[in-house]
Legacy VTK file of the C-alpha trace (Angstrom):
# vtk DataFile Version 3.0
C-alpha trace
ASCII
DATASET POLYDATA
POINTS 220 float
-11.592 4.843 -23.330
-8.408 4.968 -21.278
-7.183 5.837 -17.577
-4.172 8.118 -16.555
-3.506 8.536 -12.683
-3.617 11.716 -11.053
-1.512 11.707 -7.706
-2.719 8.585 -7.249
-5.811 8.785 -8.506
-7.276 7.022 -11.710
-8.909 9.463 -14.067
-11.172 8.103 -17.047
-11.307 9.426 -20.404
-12.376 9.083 -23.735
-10.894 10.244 -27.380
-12.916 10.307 -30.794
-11.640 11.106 -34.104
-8.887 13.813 -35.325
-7.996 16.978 -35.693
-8.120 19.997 -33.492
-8.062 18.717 -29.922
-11.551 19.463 -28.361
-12.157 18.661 -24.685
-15.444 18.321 -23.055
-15.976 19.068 -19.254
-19.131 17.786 -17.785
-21.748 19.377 -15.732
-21.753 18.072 -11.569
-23.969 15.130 -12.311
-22.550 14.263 -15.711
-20.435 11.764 -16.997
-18.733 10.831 -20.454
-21.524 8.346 -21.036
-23.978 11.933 -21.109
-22.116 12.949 -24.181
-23.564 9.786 -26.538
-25.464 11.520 -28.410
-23.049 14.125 -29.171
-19.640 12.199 -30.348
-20.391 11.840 -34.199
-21.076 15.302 -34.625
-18.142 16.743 -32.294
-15.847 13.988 -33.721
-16.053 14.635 -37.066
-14.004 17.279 -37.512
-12.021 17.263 -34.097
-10.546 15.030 -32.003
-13.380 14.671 -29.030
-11.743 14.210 -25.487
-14.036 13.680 -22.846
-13.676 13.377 -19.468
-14.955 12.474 -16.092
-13.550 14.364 -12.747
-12.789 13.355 -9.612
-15.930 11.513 -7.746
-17.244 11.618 -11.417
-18.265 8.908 -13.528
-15.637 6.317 -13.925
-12.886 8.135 -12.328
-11.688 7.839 -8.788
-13.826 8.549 -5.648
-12.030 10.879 -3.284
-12.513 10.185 0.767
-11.625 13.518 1.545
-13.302 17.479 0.600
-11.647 19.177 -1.592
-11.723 22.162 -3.964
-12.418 22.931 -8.032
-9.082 24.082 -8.104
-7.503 20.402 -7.877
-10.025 19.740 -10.854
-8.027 22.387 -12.511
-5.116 20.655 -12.333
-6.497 17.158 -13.245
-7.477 18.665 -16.574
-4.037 20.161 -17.131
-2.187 16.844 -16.068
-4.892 14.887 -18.911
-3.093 17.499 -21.680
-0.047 16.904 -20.601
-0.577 13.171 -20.462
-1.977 13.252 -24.350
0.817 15.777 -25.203
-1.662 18.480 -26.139
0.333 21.895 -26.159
-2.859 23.881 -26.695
-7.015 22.767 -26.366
-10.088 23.997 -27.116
-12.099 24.071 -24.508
-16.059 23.435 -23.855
-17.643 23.355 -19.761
-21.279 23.348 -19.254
-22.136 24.197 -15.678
-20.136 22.585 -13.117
-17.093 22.199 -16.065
-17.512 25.548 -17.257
-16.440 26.779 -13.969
-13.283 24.554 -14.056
-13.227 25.642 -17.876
-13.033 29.661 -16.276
-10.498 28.689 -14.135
-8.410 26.942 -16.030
-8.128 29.796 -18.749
-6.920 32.464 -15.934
-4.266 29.961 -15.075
-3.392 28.385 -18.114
-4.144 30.736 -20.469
-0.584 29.033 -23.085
-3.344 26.282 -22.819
-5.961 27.571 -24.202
-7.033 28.337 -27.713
-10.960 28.849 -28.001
-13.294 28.577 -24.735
-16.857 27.873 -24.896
-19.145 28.081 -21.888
-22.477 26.736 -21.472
-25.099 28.003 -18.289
-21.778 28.464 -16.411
-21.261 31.412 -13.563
-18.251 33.459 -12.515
-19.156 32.680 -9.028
-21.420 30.579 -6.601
-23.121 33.002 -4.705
-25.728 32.355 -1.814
-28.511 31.526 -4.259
-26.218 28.562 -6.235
-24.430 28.050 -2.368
-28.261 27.486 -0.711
-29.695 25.415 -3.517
-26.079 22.834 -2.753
-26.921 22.824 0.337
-30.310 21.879 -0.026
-29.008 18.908 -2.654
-27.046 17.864 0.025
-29.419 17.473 2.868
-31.626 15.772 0.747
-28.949 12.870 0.504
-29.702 9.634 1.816
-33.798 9.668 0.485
-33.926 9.100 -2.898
-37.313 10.385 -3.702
-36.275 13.994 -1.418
-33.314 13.878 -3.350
-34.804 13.635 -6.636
-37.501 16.248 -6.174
-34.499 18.653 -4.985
-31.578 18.281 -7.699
-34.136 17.703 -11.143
-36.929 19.350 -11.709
-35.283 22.813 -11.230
-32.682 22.051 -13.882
-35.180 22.111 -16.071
-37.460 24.753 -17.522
-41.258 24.791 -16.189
-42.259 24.440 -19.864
-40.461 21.596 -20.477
-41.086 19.721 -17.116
-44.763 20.157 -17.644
-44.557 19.309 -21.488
-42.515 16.054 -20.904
-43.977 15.201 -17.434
-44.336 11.439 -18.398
-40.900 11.616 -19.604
-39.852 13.177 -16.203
-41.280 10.372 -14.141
-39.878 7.908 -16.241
-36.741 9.454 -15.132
-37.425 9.198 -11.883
-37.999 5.830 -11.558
-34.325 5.605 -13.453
-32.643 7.702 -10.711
-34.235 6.563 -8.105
-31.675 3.610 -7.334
-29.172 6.018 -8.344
-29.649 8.111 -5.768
-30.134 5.699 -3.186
-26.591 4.463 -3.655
-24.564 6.278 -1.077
-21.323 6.291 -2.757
-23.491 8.675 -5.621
-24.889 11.145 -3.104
-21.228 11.485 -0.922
-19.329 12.245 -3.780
-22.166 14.562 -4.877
-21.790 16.336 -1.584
-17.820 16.228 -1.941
-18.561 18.093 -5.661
-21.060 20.270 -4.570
-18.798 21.457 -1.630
-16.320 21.698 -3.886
-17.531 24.631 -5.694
-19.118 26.435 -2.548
-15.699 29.546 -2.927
-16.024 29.530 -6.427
-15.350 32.858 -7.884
-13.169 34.064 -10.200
-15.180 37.262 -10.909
-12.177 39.501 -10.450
-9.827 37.482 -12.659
-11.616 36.637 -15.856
-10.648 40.081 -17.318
-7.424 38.213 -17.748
-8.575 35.774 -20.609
-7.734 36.551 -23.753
-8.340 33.352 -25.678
-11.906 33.939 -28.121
-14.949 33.037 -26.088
-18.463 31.499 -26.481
-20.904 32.298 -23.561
-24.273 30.565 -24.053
-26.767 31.366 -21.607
-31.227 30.907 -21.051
-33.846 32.691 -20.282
-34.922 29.894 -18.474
-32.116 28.427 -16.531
-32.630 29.093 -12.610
-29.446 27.296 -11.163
-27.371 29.775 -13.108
-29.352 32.825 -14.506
-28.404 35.073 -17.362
LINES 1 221
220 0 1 2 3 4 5 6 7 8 9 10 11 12 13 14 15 16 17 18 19 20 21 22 23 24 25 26 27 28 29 30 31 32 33 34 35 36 37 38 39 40 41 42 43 44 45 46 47 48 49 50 51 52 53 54 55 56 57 58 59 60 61 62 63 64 65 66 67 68 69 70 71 72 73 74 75 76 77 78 79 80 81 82 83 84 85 86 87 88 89 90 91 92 93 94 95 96 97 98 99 100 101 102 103 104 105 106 107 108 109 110 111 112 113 114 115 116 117 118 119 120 121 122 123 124 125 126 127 128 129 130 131 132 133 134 135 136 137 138 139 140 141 142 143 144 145 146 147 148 149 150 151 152 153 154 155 156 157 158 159 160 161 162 163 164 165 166 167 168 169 170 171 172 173 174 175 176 177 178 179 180 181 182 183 184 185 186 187 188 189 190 191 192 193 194 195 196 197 198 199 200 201 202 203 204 205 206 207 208 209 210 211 212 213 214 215 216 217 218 219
């Protein structure tokens, strides 16, 4: 639970037990605190590195737009602050695309990558449904009914439904907070040119791609 700055910028993190160096990237509206329920188990044979990004979490808000590929280079600047030669590496979503990134340009870095319901590239389906999240900002109920329920599967939504309102009523001040929803925008607008489609040929490190049937942000 520790800080490094970034050109300026603080950066949060988080380290849990030892051994092989294993660093987390979070999805766009995660945070270290999402990982709770998942430290003993990654910890106890590794040593668990999470992290939140820029406009993330308990890092630094930016004021200006900017693009994944600074992201990039605030996870390369945390391994060189911890003096980690080599990581492996686990992105869901959002951090799996800074995870696919990262390995074409710092493939010395990498030893194992694992990627959870990530994509190659945000084409106009991902690009429209951004978008959509971000013109929903400013009402937190329009906001809400645009960003969850489609993360989740209609089997699940339906199955849990008085577990999904419960979570609205959690997000709801949330996402009336306007710092939340304009560094959402700044995040989402970050990824809008993502594509690395024509490099990922070059990574070489082993590779984990996990996937669902029903995930419709990021289909199989």
């Amino acid at each position: 639970m520790a800080y490094f700055i970034f050109e300026g910028k603080s950066i949060y993190y988080e380290e849990y037990g030892q051994g092989t160096p294993l660093l987390v990237l979070n999805g766009i509206m995660m945070s270290c605190a999402s990982w709770k329920e998942f430290i003993e188990p990654f910890s106890t044979n590794n040593r668990l590195i999470l992290m939140d990004f820029l406009d993330q979490g308990k890092s630094q808000r930016m004021t200006e737009p900017f693009s994944q590929a600074l992201q990039v280079e605030v996870v390369h600047a945390l391994l060189n602050h911890l003096n980690i030669d080599r990581i492996n590496l686990v992105g869901i979503s959002y951090g799996g695309e800074i995870a696919l990134q990262f390995a074409v340009k710092y493939p010395e870095c990498l030893e194992r990558l694992a990627l959870f319901n990530t994509t190659a590239k945000t084409g106009p389906w991902l690009r429209d449904i951004g978008e959509a999240w971000n013109l929903a900002a400013g009402d937190a109920d329009a906001y809400y009914l645009t960003t969850i329920p489609v993360i989740y599967s209609p089997g699940f939504y339906l199955k849990h439904n008085d577990w999904m309102n419960s979570r609205r009523e959690l997000l709801r001040p949330v996402f009336s907070n306007p710092d939340f929803t304009s560094a959402m925008e700044r995040l989402v607008n970050s990824a809008a040119e993502y594509d690395v489609l024509e490099e990922i040929h070059k990574i070489s490190a082993p590779t984990l791609v996990v996937s669902c049937e029903q995930d419709y942000l990021t289909p199989m």
